[in-house]
C-alpha positions in Angstrom: -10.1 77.3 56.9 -11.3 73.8 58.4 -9.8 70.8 58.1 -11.2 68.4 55.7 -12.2 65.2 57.0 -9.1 63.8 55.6 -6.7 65.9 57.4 -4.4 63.9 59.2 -3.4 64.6 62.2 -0.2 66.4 61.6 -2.2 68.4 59.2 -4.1 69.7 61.5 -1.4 70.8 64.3 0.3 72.4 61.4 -2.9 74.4 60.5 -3.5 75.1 64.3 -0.3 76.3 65.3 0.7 77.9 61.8 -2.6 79.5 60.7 -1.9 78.4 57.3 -4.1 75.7 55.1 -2.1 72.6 54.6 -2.9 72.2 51.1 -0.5 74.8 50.4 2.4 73.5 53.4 2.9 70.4 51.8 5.0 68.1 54.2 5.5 65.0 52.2 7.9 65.7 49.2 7.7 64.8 45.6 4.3 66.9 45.0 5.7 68.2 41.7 7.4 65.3 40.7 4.5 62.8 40.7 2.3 65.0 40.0 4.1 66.3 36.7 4.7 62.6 35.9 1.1 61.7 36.5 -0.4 64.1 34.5 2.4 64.0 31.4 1.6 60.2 30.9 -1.8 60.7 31.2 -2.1 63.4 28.5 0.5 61.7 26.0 -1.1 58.1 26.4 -4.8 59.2 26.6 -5.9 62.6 26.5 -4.0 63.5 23.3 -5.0 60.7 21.1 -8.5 61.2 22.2 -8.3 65.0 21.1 -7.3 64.3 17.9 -10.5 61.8 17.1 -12.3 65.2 18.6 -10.6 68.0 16.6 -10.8 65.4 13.5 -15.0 64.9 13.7 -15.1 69.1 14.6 -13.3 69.9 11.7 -16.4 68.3 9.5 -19.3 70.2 7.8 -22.4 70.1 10.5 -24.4 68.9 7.9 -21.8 66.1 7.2 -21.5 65.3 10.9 -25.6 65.2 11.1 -25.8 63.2 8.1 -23.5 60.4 9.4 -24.9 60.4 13.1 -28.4 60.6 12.2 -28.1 57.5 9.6 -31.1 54.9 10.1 -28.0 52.1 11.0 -26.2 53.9 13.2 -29.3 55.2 15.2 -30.5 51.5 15.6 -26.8 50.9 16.6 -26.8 53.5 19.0 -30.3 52.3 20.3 -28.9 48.4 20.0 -26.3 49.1 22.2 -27.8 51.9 24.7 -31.2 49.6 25.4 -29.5 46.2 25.8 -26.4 47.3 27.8 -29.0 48.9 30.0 -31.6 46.0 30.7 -27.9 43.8 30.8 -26.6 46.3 33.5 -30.0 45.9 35.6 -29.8 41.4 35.7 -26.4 42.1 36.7 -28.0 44.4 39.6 -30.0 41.5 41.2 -27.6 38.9 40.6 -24.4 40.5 41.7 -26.4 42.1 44.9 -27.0 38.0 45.4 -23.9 36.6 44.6 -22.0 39.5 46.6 -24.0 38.3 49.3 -23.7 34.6 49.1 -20.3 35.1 49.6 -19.8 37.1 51.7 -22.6 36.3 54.4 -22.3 32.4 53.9 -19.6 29.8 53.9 -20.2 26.9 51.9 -17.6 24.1 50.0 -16.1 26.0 46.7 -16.4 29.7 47.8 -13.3 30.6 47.1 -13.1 29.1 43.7 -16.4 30.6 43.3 -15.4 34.1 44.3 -12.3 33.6 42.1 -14.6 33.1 39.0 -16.1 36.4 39.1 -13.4 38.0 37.8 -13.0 35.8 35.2 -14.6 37.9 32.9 -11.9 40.6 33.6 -9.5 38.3 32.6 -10.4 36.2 30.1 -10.4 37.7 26.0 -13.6 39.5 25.1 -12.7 37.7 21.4 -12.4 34.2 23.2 -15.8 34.8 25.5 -17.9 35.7 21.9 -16.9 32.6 20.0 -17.5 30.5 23.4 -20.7 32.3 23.8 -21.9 32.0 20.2 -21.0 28.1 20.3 -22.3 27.6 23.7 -25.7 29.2 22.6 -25.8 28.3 18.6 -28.8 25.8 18.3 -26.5 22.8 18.2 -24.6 24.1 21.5 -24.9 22.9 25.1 -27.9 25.5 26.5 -28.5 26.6 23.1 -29.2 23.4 21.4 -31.7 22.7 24.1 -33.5 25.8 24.2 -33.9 26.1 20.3 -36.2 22.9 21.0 -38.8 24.8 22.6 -38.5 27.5 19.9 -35.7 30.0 22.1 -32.6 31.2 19.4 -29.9 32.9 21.3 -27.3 33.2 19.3 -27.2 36.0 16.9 -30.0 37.7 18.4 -30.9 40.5 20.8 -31.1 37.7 23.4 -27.4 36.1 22.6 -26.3 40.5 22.4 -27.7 40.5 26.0 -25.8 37.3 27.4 -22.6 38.5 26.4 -23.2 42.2 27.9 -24.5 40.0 31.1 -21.2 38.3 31.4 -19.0 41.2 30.6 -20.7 43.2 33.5 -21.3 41.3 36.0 -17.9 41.6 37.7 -18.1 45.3 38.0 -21.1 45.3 39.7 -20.3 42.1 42.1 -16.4 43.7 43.3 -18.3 47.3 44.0 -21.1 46.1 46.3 -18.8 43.2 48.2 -16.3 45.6 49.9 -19.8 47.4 51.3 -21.1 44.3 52.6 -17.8 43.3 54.2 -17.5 46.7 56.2 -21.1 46.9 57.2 -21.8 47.0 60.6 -24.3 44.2 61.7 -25.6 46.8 64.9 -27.6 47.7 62.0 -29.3 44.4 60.9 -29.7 43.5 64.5 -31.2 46.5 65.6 -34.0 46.3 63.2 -34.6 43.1 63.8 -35.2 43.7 67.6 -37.5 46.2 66.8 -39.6 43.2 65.0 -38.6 43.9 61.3 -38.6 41.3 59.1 -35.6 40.1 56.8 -37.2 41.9 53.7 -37.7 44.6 55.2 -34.7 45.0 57.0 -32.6 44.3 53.5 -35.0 47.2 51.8 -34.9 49.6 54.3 -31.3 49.5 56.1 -29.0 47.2 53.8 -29.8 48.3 50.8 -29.7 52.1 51.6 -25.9 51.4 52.7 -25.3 49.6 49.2 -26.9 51.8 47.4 -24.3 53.7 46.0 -22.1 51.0 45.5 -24.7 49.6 43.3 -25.1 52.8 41.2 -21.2 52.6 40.7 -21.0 49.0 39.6 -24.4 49.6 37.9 -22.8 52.9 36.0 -19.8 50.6 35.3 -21.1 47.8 33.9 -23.6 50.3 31.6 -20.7 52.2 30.2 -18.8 48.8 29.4 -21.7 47.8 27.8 -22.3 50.4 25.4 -18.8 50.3 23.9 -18.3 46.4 24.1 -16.8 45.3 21.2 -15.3 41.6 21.3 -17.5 39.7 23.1 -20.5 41.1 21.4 -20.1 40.8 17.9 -20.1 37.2 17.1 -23.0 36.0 19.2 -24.8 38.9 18.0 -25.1 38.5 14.1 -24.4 41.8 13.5 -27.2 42.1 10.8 -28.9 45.6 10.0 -32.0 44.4 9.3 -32.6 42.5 12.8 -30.8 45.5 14.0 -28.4 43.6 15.9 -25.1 45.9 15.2 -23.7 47.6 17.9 -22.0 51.1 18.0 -18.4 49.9 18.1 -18.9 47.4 15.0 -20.5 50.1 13.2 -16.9 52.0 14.2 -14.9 49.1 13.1 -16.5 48.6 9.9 -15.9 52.6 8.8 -12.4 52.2 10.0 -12.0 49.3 7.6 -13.2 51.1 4.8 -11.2 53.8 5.6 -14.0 56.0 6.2 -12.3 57.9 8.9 -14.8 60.8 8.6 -17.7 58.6 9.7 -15.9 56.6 11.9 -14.7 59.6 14.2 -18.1 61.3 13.9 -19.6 58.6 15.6 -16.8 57.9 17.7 -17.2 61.7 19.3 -21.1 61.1 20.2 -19.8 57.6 21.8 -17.1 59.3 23.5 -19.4 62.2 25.1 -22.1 59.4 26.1 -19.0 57.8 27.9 -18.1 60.8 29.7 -21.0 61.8 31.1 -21.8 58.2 32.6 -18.0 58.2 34.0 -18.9 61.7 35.4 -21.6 60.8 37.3 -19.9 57.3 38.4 -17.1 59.6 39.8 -20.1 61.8 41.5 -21.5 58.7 43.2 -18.3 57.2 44.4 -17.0 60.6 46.0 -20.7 60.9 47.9 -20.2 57.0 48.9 -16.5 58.2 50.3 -18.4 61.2 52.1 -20.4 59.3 53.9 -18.4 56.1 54.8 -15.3 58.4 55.8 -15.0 58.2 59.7 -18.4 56.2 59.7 -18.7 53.0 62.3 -18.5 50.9 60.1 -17.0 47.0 61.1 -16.0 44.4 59.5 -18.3 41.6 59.4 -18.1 37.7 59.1 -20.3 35.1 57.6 -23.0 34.4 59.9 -22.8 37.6 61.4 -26.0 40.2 62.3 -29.2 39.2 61.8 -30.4 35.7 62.5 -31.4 34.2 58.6 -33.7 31.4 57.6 -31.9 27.9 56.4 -34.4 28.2 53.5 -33.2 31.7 52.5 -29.9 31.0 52.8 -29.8 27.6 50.9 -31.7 29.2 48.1 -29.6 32.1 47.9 -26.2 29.7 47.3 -28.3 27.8 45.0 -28.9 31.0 42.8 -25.6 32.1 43.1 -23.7 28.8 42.4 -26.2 27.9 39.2 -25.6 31.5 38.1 -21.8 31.5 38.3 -22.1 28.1 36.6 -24.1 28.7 33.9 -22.6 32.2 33.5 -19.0 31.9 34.3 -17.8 28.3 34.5 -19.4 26.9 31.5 -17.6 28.7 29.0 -14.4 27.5 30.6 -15.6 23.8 29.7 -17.1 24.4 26.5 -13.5 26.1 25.6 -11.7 23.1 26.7 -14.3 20.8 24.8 -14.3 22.0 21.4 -10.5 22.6 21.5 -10.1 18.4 22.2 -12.8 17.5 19.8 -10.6 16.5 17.2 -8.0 14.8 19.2 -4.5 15.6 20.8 -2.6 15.9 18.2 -4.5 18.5 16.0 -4.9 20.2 19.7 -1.4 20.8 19.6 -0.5 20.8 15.8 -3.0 23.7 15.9 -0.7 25.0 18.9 2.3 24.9 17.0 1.8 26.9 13.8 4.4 29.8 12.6 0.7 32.5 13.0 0.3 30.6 16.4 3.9 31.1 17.2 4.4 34.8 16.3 0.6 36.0 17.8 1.9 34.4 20.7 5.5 36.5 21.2 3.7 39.6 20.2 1.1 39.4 23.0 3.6 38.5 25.1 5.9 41.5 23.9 2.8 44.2 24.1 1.8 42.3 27.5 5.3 42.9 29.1 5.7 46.8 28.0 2.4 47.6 28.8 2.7 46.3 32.6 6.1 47.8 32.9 4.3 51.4 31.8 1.3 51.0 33.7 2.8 50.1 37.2 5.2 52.6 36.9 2.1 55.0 36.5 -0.5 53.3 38.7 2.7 53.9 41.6 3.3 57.4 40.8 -0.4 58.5 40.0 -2.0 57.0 43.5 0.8 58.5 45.3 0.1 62.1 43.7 -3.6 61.3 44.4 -3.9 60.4 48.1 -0.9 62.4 49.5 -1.5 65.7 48.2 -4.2 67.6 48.2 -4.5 69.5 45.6 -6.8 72.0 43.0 -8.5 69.9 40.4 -7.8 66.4 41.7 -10.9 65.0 41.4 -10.7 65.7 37.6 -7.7 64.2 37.2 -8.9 61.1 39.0 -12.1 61.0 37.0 -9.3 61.5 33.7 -7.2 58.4 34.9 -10.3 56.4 34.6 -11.7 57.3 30.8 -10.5 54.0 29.6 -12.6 51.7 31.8 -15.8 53.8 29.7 -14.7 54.0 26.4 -14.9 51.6 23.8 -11.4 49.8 22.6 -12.7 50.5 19.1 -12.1 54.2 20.0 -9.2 53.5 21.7 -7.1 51.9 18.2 -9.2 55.0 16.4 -7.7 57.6 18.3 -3.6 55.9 17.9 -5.0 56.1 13.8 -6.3 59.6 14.2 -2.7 60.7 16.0 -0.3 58.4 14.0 -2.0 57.7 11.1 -1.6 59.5 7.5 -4.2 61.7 8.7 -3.0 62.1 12.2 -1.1 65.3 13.4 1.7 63.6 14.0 2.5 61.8 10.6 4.5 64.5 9.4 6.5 64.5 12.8 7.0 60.6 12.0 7.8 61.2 8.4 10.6 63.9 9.5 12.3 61.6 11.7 12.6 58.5 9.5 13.8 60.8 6.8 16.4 62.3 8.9 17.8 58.9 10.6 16.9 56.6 7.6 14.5 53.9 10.1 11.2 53.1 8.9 9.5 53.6 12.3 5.8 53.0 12.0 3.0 53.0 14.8 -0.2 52.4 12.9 -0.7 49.2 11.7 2.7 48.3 13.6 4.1 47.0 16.4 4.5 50.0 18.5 0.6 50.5 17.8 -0.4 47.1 19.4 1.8 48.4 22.4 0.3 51.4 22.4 -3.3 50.4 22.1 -2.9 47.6 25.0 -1.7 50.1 27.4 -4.4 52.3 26.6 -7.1 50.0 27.8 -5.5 48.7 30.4 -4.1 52.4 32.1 -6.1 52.4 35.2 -5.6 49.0 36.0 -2.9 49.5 38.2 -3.7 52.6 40.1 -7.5 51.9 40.4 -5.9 49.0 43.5 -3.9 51.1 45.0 -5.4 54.4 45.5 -8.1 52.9 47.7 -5.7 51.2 49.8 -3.3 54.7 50.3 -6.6 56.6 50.8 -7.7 54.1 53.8 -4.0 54.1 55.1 -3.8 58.2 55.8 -1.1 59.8 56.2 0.5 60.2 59.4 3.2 58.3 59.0 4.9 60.1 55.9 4.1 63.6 57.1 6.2 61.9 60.7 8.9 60.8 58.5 9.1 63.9 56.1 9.0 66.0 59.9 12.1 64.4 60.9 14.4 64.7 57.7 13.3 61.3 56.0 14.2 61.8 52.0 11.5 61.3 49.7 12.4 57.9 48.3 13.2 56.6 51.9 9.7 57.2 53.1 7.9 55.8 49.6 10.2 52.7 50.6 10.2 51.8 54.0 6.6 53.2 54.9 4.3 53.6 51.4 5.5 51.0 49.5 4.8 48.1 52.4 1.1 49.4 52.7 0.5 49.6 48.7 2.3 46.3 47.8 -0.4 43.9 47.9 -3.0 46.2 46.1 0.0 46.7 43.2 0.3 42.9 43.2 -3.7 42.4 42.4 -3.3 45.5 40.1 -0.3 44.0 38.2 -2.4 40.6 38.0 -5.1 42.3 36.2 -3.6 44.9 33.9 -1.4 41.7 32.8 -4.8 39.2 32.2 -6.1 42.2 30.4 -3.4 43.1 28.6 -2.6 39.3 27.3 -6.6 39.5 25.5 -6.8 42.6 24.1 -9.2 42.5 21.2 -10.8 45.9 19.9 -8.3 48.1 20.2 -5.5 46.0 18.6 -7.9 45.4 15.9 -7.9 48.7 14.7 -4.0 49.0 14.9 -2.9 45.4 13.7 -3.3 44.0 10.0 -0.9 41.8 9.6 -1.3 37.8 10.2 2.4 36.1 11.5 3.4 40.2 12.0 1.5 42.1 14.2 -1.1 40.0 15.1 -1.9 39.2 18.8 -3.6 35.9 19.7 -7.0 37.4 20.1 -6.3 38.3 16.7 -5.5 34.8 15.4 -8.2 33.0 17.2 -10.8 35.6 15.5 -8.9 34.8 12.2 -8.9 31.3 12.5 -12.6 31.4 13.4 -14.1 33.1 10.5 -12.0 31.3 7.9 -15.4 29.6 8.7 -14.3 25.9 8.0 -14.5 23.1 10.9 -10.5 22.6 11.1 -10.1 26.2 11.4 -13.0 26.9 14.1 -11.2 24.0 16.2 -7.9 25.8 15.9 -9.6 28.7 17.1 -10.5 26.7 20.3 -7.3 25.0 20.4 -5.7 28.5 20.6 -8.5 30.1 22.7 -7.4 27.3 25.4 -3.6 28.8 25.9 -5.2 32.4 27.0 -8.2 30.2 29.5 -4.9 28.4 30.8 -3.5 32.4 31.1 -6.7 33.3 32.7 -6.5 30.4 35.2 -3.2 30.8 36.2 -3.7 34.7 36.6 -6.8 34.2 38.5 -4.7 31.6 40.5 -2.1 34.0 41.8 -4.6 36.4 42.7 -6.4 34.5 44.7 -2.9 33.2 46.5 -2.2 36.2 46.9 -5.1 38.2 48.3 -4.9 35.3 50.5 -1.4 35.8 51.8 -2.6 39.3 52.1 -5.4 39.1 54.1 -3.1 36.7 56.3 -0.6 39.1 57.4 -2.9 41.8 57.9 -4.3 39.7 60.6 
């Protein structure tokens, strides 16, 4: 058998002097460990509790299950959602090919803060972007106001649904295609431009065959987070069946508070198998990009590098990309900060200070901490399984680890329901054990539900940071270590963990900003203002108690998670920094 082309080296004298395939000599210990670890987590946290919404919808009458999916409303839904997280997905296309490009082909004042935005979306609440959204663009907002003069509406129309799915995506497609552009080799660019192309063609026909699948993935991304966005989507939108401006997941939501869990799950399980196919082919694209980049030339390159480029081009291109991320990104942050002083100081932090403020507060805080204790401790033992052992069925289980960045949250708090909940498998099991030790232990519409729910939508956080990293690294040096007697934890120590630790760092950053404004999920699971309510949760409260106090509250306490977001963006940034420092 041939080595793949991610033998290592000692991989490959083992094969040559043994005759035997090194998938099955496995020199690096804690295979079964890690690997049993990886994939028990994984099916307790995820893959259960999605089973259960899909045995639950099975167990209907087909002609029940037709008649709910086949419903004028929750076609348009399906259509509402499908169309307009499509056309949102291709603008994110051409602007995060330009803005990946601006940044990392030019220097100019700002870039960093710039670059730091982009991720903003990441970490800011989906619930706190659709109220800033939906003010921003109302008709007496700052772009909305003016655009409602020459007869544009956004808000709570199809145009308001596609900003928000605009600003959702745009990251994913910006952070796949920069690492591309970083790496590619300018002999490329130069080459054609000796032969006497010109800059268009040589970005047609050379760059943007190399980031082409780079684009697909953050394209495939950003589609799939579309079509099961929840927060940010729903108050700019209107929601209204006759303009048919409901999405999928609100339809969800709204059966799930009428308890209409038969509906809710039938719909849920035609969302859920839209969502794996798109993650299925995403996975297909980024293991062909791997093929081809593995052991390719490519180099590093710097701003300024390969092909001469026009002053013109390249002051209208940081033109774009600084009015985009402006308009797109920074805005918001302003308009947050704006309405949450308008009525002074004092009600800013009166509004701060309230026993719901208070309590949503420690309970993010609570879920926040759990979930990043759980999902580091998984994102460590998952990418270790993943890049150190080969092994049969590893590119499902890799595709499996990434199911939450597709599915809608909505889905996510239905499937703890569907497992938990009166009707869950489970209840009984839950039922038996507080009648045997006299607790009251609840999970749905509880405590341990928020928990559960955050961690669900944040599980690949973590591991999606570090497994690129390990997979870069190789390794040689373990299989060494392991050669000469090292002990398992010794050589995660003092030779994996020192290559990993500044990809955990990032990862911990960003499963704790998501974690911190959790929306959907937690909004199927929590019910309970000054209990079990999250801030997300309060801030939506607050804002559709509809009067002007209330909405400013809802500012007031949208501010805390921007200041959150800041700080978390902050670090990151320090970090990568430091990172990129020693590497050097």
């Amino acid at each position: 058998m041939k080595p793949t082309k991610n033998s290592s080296m000692m991989g490959q004298y083992l094969m040559r002097f043994t005759g035997t395939d090194t998938k099955k000599v496995r020199v690096i210990p804690g295979f079964h460990l890690t690997l049993g670890i990886t994939v028990a987590m994984l099916s307790i946290l995820i893959l259960i509790p999605l089973a259960s919404v899909m045995v639950y919808s099975l167990r209907m009458d087909p002609k029940d299950f037709w008649s709910v999916i086949s419903d004028s409303n929750v076609l348009w839904a399906f259509a509402t959602s499908i169309v307009f997280s499509l056309i949102a997905a291709l603008i994110n296309c051409v602007f995060g090919v330009v803005v990946a490009w601006t940044l990392v082909r030019y220097d100019f004042p700002f870039k960093r803060i710039l670059d730091g935005l982009i991720e903003l979306p990441f970490c800011l609440p989906t619930a706190v972007a659709g109220i800033t959204l939906s003010k921003m663009y109302s008709d007496t907002g700052e772009i909305g106001g003016p655009l409602s003069r020459i007869g544009i509406r956004v808000s709570y129309t199809h145009l308001g649904l596609m900003v928000a799915l605009v600003f959702i995506g745009l990251p994913f497609v910006v952070r796949a295609v920069q690492p591309v552009l970083e790496k590619l080799n300018p002999a490329y660019e130069e080459a054609a431009y000796i032969l006497g192309a010109s800059g268009c063609q040589t970005f047609r026909k050379v760059i943007l065959k190399e980031l082409t699948p780079a684009l697909l993935t953050g394209f495939g991304l950003a589609f799939a987070r579309g079509i099961g966005e929840y927060g940010s989507v729903i108050y700019i939108s209107g929601n209204s069946a006759r303009e048919h401006t409901q999405v999928v997941s609100y339809i969800i939501m709204q059966k799930l508070n009428y308890m209409d869990y038969e509906s809710a799950t039938a719909i849920a399980l035609v969302l859920l198998i839209i969502s794996f196919v798109l993650l299925f082919l995403i996975n297909m694209v980024q293991a062909y990009q791997s093929r081809r980049t593995s052991g390719g030339d490519i180099i590093s390159s710097k701003p300024g590098d390969a092909l001469p480029k026009s002053k013109g081009t390249r002051r209208v291109l940081i033109a774009v990309t600084v009015l985009f991320i402006l308009f797109a990104l920074f805005l918001p942050l302003v308009s947050i900060i704006r309405n949450s002083l308008s009525k002074g100081f004092g009600f800013y932090l009166d509004s701060l200070t309230t026993d719901y403020v208070t309590s949503a507060l420690f309970v993010t805080i609570l879920a926040t901490l759990v979930t990043l204790a759980v999902n580091t401790f998984f994102g460590i033992v998952a990418s270790f399984a993943i890049t150190r052992f080969d092994f049969r069925g590893k590119q499902v289980l890799s595709t499996l680890i990434d199911i939450p960045f597709s599915i809608s949250p909505v889905i996510a708090g239905l499937s703890y329901i569907m497992t938990f909940g009166r009707l869950g498998w489970a209840y009984p099991l839950l039922e038996w054990i507080n009648d045997t030790f006299g607790t009251d232990f609840q999970v749905v519409f509880a405590l341990p539900g928020v928990i559960l729910a955050t961690i669900f939508v944040t599980f690949p956080f973590v591991s999606r940071e570090i497994i690129p990293v390990l997979n870069a690294v190789g390794t040689d040096e373990e299989e060494a270590a392991a050669a000469m007697g090292a002990k398992g934890f010794t050589i995660f120590r003092k030779i994996t963990f020192p290559h990993m630790k500044w990809a955990l760092v990032y990862g911990m950053i960003l499963c704790a900003a998501r974690a911190l404004g959790e929306f959907g999920a937690v909004n199927a699971l929590s019910k309970t203002r000054g209990g079990t309510f999250t801030l997300p949760l309060e801030i939506d409260a607050l804002y559709l108690s509809g009067d002007s106090d209330s909405i400013t509250a809802a500012f007031s306490v949208s501010s805390l998670l921007v200041i959150m977001a800041i700080i978390v963006l902050v670090i990151r940034n320090i970090f990568e920094h430091g990172g990129r420092v020693k590497e050097r």
